[in-house]
GUVEXTI-64450 format. One line per field, with one value per atom (N, C-alpha, C): atom name; x, z, y; residue in three letters. Coordinates in steps of 0.05 Angstrom, whole numbers, m for minus. Atoms other than C-alpha are relative to their C-alpha. Example, Ala and Ser with C-alpha at 12.3 -4.5 7.8 and 13.67 -1.06 7.14 Angstrom:
2
atom c(N|CA|C|N|CA|C)
east c(18|246|18|m16|273|m15)
up c(0|156|0|m1|143|14)
north c(m24|m90|24|m24|m21|22)
res c(ala|ala|ala|ser|ser|ser)
//
This chain:
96
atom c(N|CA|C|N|CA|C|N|CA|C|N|CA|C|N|CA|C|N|CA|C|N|CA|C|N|CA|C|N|CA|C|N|CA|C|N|CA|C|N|CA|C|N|CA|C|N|CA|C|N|CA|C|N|CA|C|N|CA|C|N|CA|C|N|CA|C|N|CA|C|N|CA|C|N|CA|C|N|CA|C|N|CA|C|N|CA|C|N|CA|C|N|CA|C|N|CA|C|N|CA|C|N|CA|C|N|CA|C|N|CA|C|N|CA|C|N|CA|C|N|CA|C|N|CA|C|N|CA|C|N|CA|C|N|CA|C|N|CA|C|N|CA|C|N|CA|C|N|CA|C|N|CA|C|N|CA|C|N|CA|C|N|CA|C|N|CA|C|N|CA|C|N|CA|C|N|CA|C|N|CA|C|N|CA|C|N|CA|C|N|CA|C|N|CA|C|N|CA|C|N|CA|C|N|CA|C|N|CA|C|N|CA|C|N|CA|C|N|CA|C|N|CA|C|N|CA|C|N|CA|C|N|CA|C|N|CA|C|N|CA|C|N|CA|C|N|CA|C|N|CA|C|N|CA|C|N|CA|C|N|CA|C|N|CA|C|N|CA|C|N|CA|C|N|CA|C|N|CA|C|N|CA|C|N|CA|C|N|CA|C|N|CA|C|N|CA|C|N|CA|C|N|CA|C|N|CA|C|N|CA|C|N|CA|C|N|CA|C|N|CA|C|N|CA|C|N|CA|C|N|CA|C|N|CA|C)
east c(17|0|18|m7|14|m7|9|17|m26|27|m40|m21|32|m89|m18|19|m119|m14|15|m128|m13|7|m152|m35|19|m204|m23|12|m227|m6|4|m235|m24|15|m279|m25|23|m323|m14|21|m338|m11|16|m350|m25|33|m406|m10|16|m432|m13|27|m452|m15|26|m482|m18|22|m513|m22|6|m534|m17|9|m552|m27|26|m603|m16|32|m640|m13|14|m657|m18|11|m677|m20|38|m728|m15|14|m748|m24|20|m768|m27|30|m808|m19|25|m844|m9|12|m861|m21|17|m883|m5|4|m892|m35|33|m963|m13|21|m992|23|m11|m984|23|m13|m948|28|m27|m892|11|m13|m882|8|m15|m875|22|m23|m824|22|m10|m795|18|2|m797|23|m16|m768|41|m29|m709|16|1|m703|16|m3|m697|18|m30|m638|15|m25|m596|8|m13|m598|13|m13|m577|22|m35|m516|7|m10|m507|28|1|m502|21|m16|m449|25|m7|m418|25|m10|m406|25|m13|m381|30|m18|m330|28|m21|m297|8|m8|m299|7|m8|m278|m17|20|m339|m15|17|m374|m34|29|m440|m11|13|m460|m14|9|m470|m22|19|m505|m35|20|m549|m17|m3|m543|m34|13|m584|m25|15|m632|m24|19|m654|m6|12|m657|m28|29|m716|m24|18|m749|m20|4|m746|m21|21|m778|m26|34|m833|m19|22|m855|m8|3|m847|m21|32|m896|m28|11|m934|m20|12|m949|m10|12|m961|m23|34|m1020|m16|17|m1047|m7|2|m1039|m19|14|m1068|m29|19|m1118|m7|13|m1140|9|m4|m1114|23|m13|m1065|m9|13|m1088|m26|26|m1146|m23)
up c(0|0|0|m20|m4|8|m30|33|m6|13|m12|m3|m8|3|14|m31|70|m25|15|15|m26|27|m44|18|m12|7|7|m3|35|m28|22|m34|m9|11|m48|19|m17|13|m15|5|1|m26|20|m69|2|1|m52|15|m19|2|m22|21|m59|m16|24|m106|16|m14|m47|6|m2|m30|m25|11|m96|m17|5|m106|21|m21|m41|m5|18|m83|m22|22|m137|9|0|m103|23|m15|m60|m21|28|m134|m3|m1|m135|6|m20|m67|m7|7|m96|m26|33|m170|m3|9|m163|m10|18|m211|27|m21|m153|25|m29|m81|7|m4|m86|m9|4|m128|30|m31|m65|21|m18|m15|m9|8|m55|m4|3|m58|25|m25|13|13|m11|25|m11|13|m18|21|m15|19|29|m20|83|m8|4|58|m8|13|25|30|m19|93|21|m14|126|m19|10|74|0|m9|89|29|m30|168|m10|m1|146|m9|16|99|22|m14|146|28|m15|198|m4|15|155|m2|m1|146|26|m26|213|26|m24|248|27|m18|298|m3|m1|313|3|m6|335|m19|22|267|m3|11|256|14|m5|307|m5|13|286|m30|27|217|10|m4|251|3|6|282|m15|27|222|m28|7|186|10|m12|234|3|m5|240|m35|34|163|m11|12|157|19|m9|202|m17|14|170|m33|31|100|5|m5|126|10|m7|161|m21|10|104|m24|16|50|10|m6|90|5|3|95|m26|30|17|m5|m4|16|m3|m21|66|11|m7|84|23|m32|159|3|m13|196|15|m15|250|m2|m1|252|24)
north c(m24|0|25|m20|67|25|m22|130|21|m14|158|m18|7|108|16|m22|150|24|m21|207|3|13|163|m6|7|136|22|m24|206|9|m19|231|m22|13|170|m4|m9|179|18|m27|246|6|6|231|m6|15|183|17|m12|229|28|m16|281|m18|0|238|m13|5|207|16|m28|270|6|m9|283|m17|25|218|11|m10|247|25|m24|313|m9|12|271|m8|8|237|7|m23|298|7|m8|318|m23|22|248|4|3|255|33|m24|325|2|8|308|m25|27|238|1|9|215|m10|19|170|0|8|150|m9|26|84|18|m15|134|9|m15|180|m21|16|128|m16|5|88|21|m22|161|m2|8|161|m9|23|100|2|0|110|25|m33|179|m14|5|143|m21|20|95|19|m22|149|15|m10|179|m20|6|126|m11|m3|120|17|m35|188|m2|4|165|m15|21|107|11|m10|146|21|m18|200|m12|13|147|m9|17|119|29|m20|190|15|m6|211|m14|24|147|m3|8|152|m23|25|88|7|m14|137|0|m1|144|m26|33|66|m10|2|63|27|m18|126|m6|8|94|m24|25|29|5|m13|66|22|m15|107|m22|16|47|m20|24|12|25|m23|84|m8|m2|85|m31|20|10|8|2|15|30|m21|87|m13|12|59|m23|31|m9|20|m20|47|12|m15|94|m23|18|32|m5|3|8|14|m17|73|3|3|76|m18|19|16|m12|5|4|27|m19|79|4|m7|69|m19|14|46|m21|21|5|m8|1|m30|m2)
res c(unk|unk|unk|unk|unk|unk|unk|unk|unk|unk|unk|unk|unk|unk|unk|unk|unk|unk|unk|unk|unk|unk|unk|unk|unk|unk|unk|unk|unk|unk|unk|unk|unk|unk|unk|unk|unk|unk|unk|unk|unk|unk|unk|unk|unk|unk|unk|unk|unk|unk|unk|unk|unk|unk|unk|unk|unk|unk|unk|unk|unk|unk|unk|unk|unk|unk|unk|unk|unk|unk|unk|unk|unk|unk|unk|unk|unk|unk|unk|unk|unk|unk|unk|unk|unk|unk|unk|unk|unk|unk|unk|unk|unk|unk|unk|unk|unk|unk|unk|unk|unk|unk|unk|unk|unk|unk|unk|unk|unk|unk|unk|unk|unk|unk|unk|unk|unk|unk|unk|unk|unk|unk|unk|unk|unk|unk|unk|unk|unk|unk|unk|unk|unk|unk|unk|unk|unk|unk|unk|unk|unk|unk|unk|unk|unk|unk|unk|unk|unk|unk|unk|unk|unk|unk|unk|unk|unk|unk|unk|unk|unk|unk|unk|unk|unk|unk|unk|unk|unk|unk|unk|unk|unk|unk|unk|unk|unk|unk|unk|unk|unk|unk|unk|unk|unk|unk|unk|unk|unk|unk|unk|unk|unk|unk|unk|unk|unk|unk|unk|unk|unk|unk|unk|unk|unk|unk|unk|unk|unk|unk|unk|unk|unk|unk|unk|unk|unk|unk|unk|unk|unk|unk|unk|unk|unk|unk|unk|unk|unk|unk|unk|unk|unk|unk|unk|unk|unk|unk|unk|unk|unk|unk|unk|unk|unk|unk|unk|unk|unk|unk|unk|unk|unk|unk|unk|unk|unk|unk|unk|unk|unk|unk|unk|unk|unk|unk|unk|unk|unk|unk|unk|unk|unk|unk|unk|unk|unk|unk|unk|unk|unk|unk|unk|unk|unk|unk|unk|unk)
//
């Protein structure tokens, strides 16, 4: 290896962290113009994974382990709203 890995690596983070970044604009535009429902919530959903590669992303460049777990958490937030808002789509309601 050498001594320009550390700054090959950082440059490839922060790479992904714009176009990551720039897929959760994209389908901001979705959940804004999407045709139907089912669009926006798959909008949504995607929305709420980009941020938690955001969260990982971010972890990875700043050597904090807090993120990962932040990362985890916004992934179980992110499924239950996404199961959440489908059966309202759906089914009209949440619970029954």
């Amino acid at each position: 290896m050498t001594e320009s890995d550390p700054a090959v690596l950082e440059t490839a983070i922060r790479a992904a962290l714009v176009l990551v970044s720039g897929l959760c604009v994209l389908c901001g535009y979705r959940v804004i113009r999407g045709p139907t429902n089912p669009d926006r919530v798959v909008a949504l959903d995607a929305i709420a994974t980009n941020v938690v590669a955001i969260a990982v992303l971010f972890a990875l460049l700043t050597d904090r382990g807090l993120f990962i777990t932040v990362s985890l958490v916004l992934a179980i937030i992110g499924f239950i709203a996404t199961v959440a808002v489908a059966k309202f789509v759906t089914d009209g309601e949440v619970i029954e």
